[in-house]
C-alpha positions as CSV (number, residue, x, y, z in Angstrom):
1,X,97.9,38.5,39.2
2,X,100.3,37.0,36.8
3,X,100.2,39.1,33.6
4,X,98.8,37.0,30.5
5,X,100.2,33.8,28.5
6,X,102.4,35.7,25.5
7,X,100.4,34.2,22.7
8,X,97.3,35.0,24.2
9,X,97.7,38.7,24.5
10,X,99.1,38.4,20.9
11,X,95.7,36.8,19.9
12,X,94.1,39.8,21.7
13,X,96.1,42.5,20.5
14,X,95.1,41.1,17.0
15,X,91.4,41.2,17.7
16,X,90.0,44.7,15.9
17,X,86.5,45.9,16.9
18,X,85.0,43.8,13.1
19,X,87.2,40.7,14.3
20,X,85.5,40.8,17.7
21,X,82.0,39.8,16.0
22,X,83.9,37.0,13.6
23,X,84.5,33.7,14.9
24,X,86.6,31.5,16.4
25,X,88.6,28.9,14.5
26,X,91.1,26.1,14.8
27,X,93.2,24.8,12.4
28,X,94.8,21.3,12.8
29,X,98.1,20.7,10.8
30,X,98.6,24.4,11.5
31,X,102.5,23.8,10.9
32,X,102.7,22.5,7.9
33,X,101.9,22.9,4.2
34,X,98.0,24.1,3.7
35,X,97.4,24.1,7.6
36,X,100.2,26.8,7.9
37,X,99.0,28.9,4.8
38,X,95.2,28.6,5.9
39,X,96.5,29.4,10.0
40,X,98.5,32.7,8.8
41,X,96.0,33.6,6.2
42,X,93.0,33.6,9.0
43,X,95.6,34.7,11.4
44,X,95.7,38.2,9.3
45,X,91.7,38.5,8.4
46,X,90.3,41.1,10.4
47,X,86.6,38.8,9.8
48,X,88.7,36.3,12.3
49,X,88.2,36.9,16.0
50,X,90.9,34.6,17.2
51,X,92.7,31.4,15.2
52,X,93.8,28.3,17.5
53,X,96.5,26.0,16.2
54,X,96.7,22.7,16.5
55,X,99.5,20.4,16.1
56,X,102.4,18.0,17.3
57,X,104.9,21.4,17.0
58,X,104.8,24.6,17.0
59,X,104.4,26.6,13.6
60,X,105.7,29.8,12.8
61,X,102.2,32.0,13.2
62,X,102.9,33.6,16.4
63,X,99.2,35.5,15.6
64,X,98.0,31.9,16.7
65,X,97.5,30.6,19.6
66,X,99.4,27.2,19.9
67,X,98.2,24.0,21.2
68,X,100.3,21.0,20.9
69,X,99.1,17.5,20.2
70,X,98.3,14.8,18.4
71,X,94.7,15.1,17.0
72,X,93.8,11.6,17.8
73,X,94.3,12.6,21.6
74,X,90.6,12.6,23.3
75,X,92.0,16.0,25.4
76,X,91.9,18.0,21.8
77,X,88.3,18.4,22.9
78,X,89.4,21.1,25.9
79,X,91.5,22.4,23.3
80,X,88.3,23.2,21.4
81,X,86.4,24.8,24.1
82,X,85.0,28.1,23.1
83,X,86.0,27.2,19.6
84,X,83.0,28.2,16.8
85,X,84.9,26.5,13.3
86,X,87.4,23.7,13.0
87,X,89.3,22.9,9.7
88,X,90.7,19.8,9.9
89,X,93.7,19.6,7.8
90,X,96.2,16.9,10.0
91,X,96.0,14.6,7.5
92,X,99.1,12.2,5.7
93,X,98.8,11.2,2.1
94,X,102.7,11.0,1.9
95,X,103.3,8.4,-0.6
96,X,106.1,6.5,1.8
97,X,104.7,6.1,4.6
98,X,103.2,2.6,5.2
99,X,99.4,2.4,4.8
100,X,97.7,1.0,7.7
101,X,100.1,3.2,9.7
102,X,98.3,6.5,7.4
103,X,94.7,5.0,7.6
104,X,95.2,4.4,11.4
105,X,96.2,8.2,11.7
106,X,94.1,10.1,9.0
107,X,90.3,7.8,10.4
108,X,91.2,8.3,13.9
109,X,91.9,11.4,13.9
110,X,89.0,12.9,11.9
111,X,86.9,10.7,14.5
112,X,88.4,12.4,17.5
113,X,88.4,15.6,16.0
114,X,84.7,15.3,14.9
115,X,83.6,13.5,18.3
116,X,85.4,16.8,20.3
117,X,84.1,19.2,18.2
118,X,80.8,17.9,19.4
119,X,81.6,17.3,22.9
120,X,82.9,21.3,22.8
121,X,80.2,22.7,21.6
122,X,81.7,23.8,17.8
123,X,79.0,24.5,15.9
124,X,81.2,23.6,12.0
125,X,83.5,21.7,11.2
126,X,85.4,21.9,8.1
127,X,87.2,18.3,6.1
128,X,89.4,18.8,3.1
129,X,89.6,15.1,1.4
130,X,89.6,15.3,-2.4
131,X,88.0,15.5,-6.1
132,X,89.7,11.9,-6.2
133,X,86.5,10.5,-4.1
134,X,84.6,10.9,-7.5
135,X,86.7,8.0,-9.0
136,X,88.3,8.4,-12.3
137,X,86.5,6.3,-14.7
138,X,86.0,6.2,-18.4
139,X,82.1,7.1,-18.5
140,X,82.5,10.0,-16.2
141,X,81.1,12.9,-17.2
142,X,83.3,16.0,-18.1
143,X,82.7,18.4,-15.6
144,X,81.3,16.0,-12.8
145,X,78.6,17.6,-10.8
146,X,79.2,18.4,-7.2
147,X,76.5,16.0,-6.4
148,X,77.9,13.2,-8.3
149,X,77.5,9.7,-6.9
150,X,81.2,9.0,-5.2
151,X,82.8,6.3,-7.3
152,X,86.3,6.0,-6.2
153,X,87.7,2.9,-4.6
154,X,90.5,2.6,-2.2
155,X,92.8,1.2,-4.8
156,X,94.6,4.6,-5.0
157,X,97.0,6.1,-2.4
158,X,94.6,7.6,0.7
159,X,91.8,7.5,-1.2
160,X,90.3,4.7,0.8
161,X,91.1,6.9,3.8
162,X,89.5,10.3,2.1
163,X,86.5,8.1,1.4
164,X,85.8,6.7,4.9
165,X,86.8,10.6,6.1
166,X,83.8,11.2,3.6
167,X,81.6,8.3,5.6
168,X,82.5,9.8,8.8
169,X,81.3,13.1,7.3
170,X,78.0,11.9,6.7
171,X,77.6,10.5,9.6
172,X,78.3,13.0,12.3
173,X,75.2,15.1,12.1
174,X,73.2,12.4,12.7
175,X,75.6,11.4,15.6
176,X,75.9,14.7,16.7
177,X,72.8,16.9,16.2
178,X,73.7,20.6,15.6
179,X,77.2,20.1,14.2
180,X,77.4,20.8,10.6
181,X,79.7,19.7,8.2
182,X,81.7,20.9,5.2
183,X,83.6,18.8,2.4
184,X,85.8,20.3,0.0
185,X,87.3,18.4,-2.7
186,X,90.3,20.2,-4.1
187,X,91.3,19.3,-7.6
188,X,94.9,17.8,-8.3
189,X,96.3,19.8,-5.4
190,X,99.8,22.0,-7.1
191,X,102.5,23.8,-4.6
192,X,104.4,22.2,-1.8
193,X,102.7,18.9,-2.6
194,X,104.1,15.7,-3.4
195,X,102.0,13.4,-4.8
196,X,101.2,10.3,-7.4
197,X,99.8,12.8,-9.5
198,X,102.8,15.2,-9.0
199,X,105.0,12.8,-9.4
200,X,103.5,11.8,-13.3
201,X,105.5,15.1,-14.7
202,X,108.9,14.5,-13.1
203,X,109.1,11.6,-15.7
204,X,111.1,11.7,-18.4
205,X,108.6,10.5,-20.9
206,X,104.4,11.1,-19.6
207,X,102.7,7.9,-19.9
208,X,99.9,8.1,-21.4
209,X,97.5,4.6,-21.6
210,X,96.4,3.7,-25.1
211,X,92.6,4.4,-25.8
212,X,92.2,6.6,-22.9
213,X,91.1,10.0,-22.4
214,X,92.7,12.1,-19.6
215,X,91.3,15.6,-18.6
216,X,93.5,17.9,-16.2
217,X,92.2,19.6,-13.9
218,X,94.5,21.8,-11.5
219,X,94.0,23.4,-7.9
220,X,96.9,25.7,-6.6
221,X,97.0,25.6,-2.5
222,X,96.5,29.3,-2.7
223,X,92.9,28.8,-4.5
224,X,92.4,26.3,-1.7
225,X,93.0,28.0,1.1
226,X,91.1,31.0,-0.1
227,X,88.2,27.8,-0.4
228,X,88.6,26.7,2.8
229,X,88.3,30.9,4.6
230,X,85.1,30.9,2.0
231,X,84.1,27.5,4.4
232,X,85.1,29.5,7.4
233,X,83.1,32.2,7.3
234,X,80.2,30.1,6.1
235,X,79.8,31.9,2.3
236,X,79.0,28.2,0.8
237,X,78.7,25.2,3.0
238,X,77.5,21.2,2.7
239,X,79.9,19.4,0.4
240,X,82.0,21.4,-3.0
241,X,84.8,21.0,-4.9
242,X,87.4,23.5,-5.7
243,X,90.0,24.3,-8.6
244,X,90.6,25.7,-11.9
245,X,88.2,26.5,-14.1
246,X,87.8,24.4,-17.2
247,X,90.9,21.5,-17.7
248,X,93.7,21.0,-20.2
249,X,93.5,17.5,-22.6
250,X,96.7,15.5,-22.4
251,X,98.1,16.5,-26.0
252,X,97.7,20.4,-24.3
253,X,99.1,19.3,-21.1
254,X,102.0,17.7,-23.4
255,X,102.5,20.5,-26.0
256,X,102.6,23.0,-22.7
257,X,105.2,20.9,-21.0
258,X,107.4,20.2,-24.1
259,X,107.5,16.7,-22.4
260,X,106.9,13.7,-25.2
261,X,104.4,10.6,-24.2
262,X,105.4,6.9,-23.8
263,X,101.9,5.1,-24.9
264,X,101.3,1.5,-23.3
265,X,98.6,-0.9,-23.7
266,X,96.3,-0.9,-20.5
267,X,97.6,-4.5,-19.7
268,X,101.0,-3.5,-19.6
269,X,101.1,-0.2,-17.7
270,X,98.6,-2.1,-15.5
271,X,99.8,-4.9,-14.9
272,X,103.4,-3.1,-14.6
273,X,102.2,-0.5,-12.2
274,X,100.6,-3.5,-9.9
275,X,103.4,-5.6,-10.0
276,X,106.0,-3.1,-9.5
277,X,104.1,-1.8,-6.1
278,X,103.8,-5.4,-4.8
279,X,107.3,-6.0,-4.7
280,X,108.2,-2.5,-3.5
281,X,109.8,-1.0,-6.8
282,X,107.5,1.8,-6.0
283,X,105.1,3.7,-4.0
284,X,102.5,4.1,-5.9
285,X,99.9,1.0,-6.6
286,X,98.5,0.8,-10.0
287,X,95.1,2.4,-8.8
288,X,97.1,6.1,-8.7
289,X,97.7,5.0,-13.0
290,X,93.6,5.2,-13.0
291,X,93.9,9.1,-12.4
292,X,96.0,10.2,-15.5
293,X,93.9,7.6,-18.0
294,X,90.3,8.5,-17.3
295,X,88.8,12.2,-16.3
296,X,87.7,13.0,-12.8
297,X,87.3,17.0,-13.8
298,X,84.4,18.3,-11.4
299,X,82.5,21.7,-11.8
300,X,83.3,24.6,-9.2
301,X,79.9,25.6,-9.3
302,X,78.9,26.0,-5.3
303,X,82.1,28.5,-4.9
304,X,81.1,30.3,-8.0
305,X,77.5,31.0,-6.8
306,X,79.0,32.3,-3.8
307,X,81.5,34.6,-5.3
308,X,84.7,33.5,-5.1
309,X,87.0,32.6,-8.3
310,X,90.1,30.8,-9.0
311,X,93.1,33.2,-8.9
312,X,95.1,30.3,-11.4
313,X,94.4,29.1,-14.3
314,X,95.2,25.1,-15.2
315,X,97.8,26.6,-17.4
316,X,99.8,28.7,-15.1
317,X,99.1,25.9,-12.3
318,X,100.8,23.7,-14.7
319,X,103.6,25.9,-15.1
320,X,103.7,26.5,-11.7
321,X,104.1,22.4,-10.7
322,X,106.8,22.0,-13.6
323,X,108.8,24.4,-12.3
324,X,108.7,23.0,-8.2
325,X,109.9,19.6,-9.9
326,X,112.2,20.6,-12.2
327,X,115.7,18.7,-11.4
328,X,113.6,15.9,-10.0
329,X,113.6,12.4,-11.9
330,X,111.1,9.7,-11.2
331,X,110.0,6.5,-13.2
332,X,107.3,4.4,-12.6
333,X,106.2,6.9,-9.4
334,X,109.9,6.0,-8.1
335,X,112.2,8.9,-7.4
336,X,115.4,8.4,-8.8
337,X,119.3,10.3,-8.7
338,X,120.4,12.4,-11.0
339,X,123.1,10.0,-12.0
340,X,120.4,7.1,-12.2
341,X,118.3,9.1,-15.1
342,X,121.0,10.5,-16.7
343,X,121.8,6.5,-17.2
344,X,119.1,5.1,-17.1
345,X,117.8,7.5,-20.2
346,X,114.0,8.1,-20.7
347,X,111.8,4.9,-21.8
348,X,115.2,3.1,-20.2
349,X,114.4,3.6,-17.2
350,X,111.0,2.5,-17.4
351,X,112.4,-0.6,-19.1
352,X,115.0,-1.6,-16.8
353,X,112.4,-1.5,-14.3
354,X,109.3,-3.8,-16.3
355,X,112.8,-5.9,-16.2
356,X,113.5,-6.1,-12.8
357,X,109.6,-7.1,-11.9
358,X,110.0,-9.9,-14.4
359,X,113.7,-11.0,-13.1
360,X,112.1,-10.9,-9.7
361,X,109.1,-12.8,-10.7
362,X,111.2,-15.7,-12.1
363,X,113.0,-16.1,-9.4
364,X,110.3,-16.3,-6.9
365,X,108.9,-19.1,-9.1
366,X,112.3,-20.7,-9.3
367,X,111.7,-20.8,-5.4
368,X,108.5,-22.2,-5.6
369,X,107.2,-18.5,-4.0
């Protein structure tokens, strides 16, 4: 008899006699970012029986045992036999890549992963999307409550995907009778990440929106994936956001960054933000400007009734994030060279490119465009 595959008599050689009652789990995204940290933290638990990884290469958890695929491929299913939790976390919100490309990847392959999980016999399946669902919006209340009605539209990036991830999420027990479902909603996500919201305090200048009211509220990937185990091992289920407790106003997030505001009317930065996508200036459309001018700060309640607590605070989160993009420069959500900030200068920049979207808008009307 040929003598076991490598990483499955590493998977058993991990098992301890508590791990043998814990469950089974797989992790898609498993080689990457929070999939990776979530893979080698369950990987190490001795409440884990056995951790499968999914995803289109091989990580660097050789606890795991590896599967490689795309998650939108109908043979994850066999993948997932004998499986008792799956995290989903093969998601891309990266700002560059083209949009129906992301949608097509980040809805498909929640709906496979939700129709095998079925089809295997998982009994929980758990989907990270985001506090973002909740919409940022000027009569929000400050915390939201976990319950709050979902407000969000798809005007920001992959929120249209997180909310239709959301839909799906609903959905599936009723599709699928006796597989049960858990939503968490991190806050704005801080460490490895590389977002819109990121992005805001590599600026030279933070632009703040006359009349509104920002509220910052910080989520460090290591309070997630502690979240997500939480999920795992079934300490709070059904749908819960996590993240720092309380938030930081924008004159503390200012005075704490040493980093000076630029304050626009909402027409301008608006309109500018909008205009400035549309012709490709920048990655970001002007529905990602919505989340640093209105608060979206939602209560942590459900993971606090079970126990767990934030090992950041917003403050140190925020310390945290201006340190990872120290050196970095970006205007308008636009990344720019060293040499092209040092020029450019700090409102400069932002002006030259408000200039360039009006030089390119009177030239398309030159052309009759």
């Amino acid at each position: 008899m040929s003598s076991p595959d490598p990483q499955v008599r590493a998977a058993r050689n991990h098992s301890t006699p508590s791990a043998a009652r814990g469950p089974v789990v797989a992790v898609t995204g498993a080689a990457t970012g929070v999939g990776e940290l979530l893979t080698r933290r369950l990987a190490a638990s001795e409440e884990i029986k056995q951790v499968i990884a999914i995803d289109e290469r091989r990580g660097e958890v050789s606890e795991a045992l590896w599967h490689i695929l795309d998650v939108r491929d109908p043979a994850i299913a066999e993948k997932l036999r004998g499986v008792d939790v799956v995290v989903h976390l093969a998601l891309d919100l990266d700002l560059e890549t083209d949009s129906a490309a992301r949608t097509a990847y980040n809805v498909r392959g929640t709906q496979t992963v939700l129709t095998a999980a079925a089809a295997a016999g998982v009994r929980r399946v758990v989907l990270c999307t985001s506090a973002m669902v909740y919409g940022a919006l000027p009569d929000n209340d400050v915390p939201l409550s976990e319950d709050a009605e979902l407000r969000a539209t798809a005007e920001a990036t992959g929120v249209g995907d997180l909310l239709e991830i959301e839909r799906l999420a609903r959905r599936a027990p009723r599709a699928h009778p006796g597989l049960n479902i858990t939503v968490v909603r991190p806050a704005v996500l801080v460490g490895g990440t590389d977002t819109a919201l990121t992005r805001y305090f590599e600026s030279p200048r933070l632009l703040v929106v006359a009349g509104s009211r920002p509220a910052w509220q910080f989520c460090h990937v290591e309070d997630l994936v502690s979240a997500l185990e939480y999920a795992v091992l079934e300490k709070v289920d059904g749908e819960f956001a996590v993240g720092c407790d309380g938030w930081l106003e924008q004159e503390e997030v200012e005075e704490l960054s040493g980093i000076r505001r630029m304050e626009l009317p909402s027409a301008v930065a608006l309109g500018a933000a909008a205009r400035l996508h549309r012709i490709g200036l920048t990655p970001s459309p002007a529905g990602d400007l919505t989340y640093t001018m209105h608060p979206w700060v939602v209560s942590v309640g459900r993971l606090h009734d079970a126990g767990w607590r934030p090992a950041w605070t917003n403050e140190e989160v925020l310390a945290a994030l201006l340190e990872e993009v120290a050196g970095r420069h970006t205007v308008a959500g636009r990344r720019l060279g060293r040499k092209d900030a040092t020029a450019a200068g700090a409102a400069g920049a932002t002006v030259a490119l408000l200039g360039t979207a009006a030089l390119v808008r009177r030239a398309r009307r030159r052309r009759g465009l």
